[in-house]
N, CA, C and O atoms as a MOPAC input file, in Angstrom:
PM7 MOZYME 1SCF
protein

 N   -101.80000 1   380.42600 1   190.85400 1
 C   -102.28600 1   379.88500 1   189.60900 1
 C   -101.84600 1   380.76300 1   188.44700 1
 O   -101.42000 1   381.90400 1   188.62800 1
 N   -101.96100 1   380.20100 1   187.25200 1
 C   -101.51600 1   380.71900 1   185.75100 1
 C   -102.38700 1   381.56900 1   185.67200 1
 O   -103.52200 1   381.10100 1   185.58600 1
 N   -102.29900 1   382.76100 1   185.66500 1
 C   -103.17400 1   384.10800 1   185.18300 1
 C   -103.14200 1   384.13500 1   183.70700 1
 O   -102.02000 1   384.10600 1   183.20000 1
 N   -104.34500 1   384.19500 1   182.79100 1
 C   -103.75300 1   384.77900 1   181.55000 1
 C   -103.19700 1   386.34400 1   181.34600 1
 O   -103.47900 1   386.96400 1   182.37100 1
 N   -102.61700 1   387.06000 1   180.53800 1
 C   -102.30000 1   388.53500 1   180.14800 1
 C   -103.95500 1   388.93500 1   179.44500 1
 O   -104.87800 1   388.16700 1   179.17600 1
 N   -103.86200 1   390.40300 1   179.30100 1
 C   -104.80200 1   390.83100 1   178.62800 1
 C   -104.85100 1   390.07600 1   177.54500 1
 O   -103.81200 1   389.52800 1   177.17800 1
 N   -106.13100 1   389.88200 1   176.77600 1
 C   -106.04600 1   389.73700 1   175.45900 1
 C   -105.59000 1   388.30500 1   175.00300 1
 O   -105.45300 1   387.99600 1   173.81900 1
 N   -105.36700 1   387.45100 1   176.07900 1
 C   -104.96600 1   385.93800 1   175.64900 1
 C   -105.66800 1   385.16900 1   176.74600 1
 O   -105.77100 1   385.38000 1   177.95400 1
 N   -106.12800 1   384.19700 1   175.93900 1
 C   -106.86200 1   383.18500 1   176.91700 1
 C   -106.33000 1   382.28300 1   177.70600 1
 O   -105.26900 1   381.76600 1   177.35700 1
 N   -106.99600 1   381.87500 1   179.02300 1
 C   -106.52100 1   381.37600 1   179.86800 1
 C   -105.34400 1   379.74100 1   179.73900 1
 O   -105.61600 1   379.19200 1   178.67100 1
 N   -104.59200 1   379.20600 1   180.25900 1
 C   -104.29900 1   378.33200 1   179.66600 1
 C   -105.88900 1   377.12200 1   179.78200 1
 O   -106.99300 1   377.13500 1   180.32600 1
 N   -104.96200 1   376.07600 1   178.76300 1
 C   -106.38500 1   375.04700 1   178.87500 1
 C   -105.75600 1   373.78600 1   179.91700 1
 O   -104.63100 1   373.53900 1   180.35200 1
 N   -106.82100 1   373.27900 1   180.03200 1
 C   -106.93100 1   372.06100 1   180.56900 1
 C   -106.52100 1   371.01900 1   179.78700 1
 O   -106.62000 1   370.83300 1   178.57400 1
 N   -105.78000 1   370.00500 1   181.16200 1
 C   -104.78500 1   368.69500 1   179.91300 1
 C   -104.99300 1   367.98300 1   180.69800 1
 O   -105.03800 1   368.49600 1   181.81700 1
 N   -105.23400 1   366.46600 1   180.63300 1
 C   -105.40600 1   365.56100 1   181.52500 1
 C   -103.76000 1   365.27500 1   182.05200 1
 O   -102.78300 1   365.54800 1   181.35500 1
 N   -103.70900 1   364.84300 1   183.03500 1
 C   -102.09900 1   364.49800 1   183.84500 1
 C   -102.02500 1   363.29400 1   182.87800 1
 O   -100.87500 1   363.26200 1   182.43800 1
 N   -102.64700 1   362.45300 1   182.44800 1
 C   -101.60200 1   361.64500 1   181.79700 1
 C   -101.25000 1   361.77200 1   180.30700 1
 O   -101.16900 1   360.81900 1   179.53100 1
 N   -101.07100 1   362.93500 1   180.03200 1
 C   -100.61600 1   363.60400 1   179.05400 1
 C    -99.83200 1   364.30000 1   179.03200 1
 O    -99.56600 1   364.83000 1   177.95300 1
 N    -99.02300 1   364.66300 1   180.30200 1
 C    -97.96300 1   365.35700 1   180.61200 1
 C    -96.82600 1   364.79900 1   180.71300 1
 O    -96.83000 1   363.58800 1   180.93500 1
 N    -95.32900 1   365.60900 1   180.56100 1
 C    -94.29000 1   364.48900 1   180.57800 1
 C    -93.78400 1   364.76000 1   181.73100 1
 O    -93.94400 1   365.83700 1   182.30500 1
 N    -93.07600 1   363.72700 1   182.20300 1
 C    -91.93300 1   364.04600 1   183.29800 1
 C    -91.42000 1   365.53100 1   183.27900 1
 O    -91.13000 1   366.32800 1   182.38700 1
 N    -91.43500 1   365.55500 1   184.60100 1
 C    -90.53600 1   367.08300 1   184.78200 1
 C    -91.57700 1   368.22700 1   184.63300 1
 O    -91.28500 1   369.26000 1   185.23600 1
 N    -92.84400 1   368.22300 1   183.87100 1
 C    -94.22400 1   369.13600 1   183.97900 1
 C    -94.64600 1   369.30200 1   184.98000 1
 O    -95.10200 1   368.33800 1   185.59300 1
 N    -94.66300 1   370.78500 1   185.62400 1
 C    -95.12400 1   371.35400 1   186.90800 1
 C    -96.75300 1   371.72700 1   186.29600 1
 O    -96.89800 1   372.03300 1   185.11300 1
 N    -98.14300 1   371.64300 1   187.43300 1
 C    -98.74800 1   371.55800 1   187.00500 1
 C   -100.33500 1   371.75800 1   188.19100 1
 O   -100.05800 1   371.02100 1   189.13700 1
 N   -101.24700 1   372.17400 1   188.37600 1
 C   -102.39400 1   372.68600 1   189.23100 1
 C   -102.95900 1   372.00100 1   188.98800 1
 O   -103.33100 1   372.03400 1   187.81500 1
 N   -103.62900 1   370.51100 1   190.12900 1
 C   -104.85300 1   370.49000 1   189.91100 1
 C   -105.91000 1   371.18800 1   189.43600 1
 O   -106.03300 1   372.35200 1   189.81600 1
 N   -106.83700 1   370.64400 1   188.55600 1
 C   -107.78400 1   371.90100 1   188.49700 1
 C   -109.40000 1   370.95300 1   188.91200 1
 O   -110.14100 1   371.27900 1   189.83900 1
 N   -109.59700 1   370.01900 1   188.16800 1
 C   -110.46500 1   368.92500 1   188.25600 1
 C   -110.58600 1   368.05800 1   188.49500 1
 O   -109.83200 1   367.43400 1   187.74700 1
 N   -111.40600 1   366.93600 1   189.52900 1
 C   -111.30400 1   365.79300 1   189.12500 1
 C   -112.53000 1   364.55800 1   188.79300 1
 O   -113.61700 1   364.44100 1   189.36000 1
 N   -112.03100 1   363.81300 1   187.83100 1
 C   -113.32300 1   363.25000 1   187.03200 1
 C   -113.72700 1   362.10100 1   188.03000 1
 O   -114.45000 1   361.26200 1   187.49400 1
 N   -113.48800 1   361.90700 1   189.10800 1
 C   -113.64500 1   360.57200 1   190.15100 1
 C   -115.04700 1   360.73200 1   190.42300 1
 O   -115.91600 1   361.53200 1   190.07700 1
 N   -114.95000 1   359.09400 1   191.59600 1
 C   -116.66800 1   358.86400 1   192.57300 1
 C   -115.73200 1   359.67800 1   193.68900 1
 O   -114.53200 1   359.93900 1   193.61100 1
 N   -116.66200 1   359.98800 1   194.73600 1
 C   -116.41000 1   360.60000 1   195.85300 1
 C   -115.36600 1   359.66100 1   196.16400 1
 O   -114.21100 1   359.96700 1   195.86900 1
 N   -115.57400 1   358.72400 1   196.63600 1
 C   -114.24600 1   357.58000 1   197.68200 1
 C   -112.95400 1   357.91600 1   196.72900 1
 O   -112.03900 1   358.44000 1   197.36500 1
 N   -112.70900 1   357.73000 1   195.40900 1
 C   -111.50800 1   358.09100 1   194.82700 1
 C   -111.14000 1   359.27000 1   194.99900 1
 O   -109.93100 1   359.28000 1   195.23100 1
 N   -111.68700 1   360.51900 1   195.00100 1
 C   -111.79200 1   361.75200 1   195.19500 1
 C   -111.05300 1   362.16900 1   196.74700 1
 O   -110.13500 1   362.98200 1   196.85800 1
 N   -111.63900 1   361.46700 1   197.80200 1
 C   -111.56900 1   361.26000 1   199.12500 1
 C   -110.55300 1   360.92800 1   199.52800 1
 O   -110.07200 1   361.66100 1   200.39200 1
 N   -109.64800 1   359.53300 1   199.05700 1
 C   -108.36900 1   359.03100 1   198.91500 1
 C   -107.50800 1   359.67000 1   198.87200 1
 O   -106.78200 1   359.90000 1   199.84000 1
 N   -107.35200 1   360.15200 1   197.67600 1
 C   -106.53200 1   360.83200 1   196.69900 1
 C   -106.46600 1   362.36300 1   197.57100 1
 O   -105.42500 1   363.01600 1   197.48800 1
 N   -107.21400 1   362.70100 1   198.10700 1
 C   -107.36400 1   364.21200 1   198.75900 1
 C   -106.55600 1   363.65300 1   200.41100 1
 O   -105.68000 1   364.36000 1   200.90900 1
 N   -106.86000 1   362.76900 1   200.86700 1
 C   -106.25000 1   361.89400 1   202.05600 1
 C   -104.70400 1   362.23100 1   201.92400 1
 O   -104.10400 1   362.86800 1   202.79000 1
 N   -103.95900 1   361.62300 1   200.47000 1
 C   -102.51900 1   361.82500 1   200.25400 1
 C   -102.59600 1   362.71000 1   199.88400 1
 O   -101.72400 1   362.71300 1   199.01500 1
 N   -103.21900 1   363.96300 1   199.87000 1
 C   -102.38100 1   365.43500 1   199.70600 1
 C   -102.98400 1   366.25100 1   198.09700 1
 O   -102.83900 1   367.43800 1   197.80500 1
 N   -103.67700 1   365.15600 1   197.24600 1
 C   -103.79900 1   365.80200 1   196.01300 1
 C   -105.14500 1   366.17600 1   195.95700 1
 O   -106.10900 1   365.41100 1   195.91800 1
 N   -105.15600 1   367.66500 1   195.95600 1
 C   -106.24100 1   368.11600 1   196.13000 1
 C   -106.61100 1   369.57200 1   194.98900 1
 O   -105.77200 1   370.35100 1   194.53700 1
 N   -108.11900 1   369.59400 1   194.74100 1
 C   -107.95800 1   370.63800 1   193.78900 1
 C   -106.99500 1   372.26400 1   194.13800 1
 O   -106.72400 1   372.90200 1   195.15600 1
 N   -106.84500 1   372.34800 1   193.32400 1
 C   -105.43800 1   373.58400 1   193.43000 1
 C   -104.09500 1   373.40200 1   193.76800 1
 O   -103.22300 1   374.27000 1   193.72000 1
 N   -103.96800 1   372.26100 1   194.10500 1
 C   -102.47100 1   371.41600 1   194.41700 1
 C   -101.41400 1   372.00400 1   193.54100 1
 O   -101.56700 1   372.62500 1   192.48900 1
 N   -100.30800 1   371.69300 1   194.17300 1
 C    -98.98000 1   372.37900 1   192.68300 1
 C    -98.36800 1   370.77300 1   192.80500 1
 O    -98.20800 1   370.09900 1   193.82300 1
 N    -98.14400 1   370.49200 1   191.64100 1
 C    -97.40500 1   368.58500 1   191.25700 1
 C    -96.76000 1   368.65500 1   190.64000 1
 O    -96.89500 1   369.69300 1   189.99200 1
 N    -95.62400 1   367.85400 1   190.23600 1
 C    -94.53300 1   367.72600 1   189.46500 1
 C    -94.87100 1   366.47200 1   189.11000 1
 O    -95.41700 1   365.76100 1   189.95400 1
 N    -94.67500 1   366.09900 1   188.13300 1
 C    -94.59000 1   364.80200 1   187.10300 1
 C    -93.68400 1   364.19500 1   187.11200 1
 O    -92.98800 1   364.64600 1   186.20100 1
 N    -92.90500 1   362.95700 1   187.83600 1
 C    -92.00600 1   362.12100 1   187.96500 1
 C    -91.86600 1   361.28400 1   187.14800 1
 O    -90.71100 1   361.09100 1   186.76800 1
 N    -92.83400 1   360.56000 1   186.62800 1
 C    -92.94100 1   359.50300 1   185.94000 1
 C    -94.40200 1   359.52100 1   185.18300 1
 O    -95.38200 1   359.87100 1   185.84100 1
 N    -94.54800 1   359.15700 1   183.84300 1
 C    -95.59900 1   358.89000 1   183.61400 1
 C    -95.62400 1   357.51900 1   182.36800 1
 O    -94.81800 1   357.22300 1   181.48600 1
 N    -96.98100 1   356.88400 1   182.81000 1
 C    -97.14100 1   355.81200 1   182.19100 1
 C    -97.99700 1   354.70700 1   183.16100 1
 O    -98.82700 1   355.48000 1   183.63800 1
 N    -98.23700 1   353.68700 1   183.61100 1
 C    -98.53400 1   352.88100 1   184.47500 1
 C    -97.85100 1   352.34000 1   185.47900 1
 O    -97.44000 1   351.18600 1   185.35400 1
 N    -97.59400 1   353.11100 1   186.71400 1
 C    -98.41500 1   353.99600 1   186.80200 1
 C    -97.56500 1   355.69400 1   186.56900 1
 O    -96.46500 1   356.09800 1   186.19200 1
 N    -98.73700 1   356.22300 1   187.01100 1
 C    -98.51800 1   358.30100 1   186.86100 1
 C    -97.61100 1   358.32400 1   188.41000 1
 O    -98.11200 1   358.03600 1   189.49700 1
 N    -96.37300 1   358.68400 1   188.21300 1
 C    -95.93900 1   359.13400 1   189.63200 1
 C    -95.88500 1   360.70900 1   189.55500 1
 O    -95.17300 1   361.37800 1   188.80600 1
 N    -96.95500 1   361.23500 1   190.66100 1
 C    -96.55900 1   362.76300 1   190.80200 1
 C    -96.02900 1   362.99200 1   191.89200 1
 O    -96.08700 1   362.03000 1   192.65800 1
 N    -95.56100 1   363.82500 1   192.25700 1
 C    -95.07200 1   364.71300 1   193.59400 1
 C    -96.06800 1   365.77700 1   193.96400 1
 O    -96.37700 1   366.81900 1   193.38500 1
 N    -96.57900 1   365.11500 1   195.33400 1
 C    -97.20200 1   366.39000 1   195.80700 1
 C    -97.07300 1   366.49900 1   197.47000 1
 O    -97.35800 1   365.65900 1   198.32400 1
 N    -96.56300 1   367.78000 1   197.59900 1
 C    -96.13700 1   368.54000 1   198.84600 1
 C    -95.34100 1   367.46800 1   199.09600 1
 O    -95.76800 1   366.46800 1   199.67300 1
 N    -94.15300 1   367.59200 1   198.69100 1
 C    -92.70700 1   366.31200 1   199.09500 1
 C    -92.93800 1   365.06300 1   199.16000 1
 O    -92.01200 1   364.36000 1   199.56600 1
 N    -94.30000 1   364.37800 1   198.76400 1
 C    -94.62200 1   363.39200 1   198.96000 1
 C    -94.82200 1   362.43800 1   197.45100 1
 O    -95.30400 1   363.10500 1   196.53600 1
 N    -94.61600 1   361.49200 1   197.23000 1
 C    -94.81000 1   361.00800 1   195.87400 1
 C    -95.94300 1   359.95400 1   195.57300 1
 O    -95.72400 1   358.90400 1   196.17700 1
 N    -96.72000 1   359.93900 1   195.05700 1
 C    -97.76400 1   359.20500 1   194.39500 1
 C    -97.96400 1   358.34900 1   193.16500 1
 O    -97.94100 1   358.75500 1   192.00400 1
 N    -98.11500 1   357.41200 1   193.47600 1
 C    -98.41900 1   356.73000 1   192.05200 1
 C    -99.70900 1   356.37400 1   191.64700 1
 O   -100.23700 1   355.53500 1   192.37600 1
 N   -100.24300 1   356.69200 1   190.88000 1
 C   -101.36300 1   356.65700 1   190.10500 1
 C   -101.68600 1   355.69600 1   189.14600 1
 O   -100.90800 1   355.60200 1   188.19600 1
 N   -102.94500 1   354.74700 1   189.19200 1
 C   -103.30100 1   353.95500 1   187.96700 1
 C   -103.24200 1   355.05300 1   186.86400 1
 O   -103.61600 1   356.19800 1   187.11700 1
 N   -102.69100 1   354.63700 1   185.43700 1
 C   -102.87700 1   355.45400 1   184.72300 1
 C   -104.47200 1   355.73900 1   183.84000 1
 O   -104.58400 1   356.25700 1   182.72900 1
 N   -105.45500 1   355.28600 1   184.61900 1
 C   -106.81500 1   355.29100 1   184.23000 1
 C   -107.59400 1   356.16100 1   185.23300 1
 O   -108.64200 1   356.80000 1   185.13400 1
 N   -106.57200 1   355.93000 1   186.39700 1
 C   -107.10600 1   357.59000 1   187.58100 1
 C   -106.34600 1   358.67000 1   186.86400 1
 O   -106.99500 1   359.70500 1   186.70900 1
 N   -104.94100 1   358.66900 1   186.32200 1
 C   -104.49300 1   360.03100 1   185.78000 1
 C   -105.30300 1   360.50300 1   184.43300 1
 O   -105.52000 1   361.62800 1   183.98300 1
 N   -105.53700 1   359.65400 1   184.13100 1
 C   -106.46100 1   360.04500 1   182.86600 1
 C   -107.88900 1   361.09700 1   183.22400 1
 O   -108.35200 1   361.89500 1   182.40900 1
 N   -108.38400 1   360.89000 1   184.51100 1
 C   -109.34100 1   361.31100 1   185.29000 1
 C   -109.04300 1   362.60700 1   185.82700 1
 O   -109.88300 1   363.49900 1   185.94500 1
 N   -107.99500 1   362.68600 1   186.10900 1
 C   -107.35600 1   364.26600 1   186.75000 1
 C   -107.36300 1   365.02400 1   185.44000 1
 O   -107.05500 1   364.59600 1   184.32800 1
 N   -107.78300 1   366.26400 1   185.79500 1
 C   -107.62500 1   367.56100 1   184.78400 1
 C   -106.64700 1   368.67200 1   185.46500 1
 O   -106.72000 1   369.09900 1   186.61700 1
 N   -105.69600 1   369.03400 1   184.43000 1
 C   -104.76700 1   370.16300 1   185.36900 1
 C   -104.68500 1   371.32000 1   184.37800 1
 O   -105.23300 1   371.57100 1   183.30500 1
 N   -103.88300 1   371.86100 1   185.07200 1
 C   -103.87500 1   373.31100 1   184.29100 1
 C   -101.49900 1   373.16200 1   184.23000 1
 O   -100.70500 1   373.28200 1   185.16300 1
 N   -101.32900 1   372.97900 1   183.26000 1
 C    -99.27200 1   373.24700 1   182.76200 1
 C    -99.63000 1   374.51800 1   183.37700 1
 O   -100.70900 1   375.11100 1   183.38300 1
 N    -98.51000 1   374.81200 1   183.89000 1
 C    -97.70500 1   376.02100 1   185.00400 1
 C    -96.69100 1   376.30300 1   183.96000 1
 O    -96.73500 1   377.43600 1   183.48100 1
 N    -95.96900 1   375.65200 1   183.60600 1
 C    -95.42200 1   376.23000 1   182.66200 1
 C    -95.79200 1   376.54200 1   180.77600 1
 O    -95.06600 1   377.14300 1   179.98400 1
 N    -96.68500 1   376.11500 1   180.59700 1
 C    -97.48900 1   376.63100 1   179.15400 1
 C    -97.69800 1   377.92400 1   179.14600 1
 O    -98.16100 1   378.67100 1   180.00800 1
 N    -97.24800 1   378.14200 1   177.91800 1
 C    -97.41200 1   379.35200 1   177.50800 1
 C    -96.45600 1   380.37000 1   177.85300 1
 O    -96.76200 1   381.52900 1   177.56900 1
 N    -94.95200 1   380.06600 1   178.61900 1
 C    -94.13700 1   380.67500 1   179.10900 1
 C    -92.72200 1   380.81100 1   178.41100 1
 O    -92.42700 1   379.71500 1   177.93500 1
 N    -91.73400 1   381.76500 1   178.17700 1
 C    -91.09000 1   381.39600 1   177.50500 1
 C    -90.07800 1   380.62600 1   178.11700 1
 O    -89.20300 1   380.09800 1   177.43100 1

């Protein structure tokens, strides 16, 4: 996970469907009922996950662990992640 440095705060939280293609990115949260939660953890996406952003829009395609997912974009709206690359030069 994204460590902050001394003296700078951690990165923030962005919902996945606010990210663009090509954004590497950590589960961090998710806003679901258990059964969506359950699913979604079934194909591999689980809190602390590492995802890549394939596509976004209706639906969210991420990549997780070589596997690809597509997402209503009203479940990606629901996921909270943490950019892997924010804040980097």
């Amino acid at each position: 996970m994204t460590r902050a440095r001394d003296g700078e705060a951690p990165p923030a939280l962005t919902r996945l469907s606010s990210l663009l293609p090509g954004a590497v990115a950590r589960l961090h949260h998710r806003e679901l009922s258990e059964g969506e939660a359950c699913l979604l953890a079934a194909m591999g996406l689980t809190v602390g996950c590492r995802l890549v952003v394939r596509a976004n829009g209706d639906p969210c395609i991420v990549e997780v662990r070589s596997t690809r997912i597509g997402l209503a974009r009203a479940v990606a709206d629901r996921l909270l992640v943490r950019d892997e690359r924010a804040g980097r030069p």
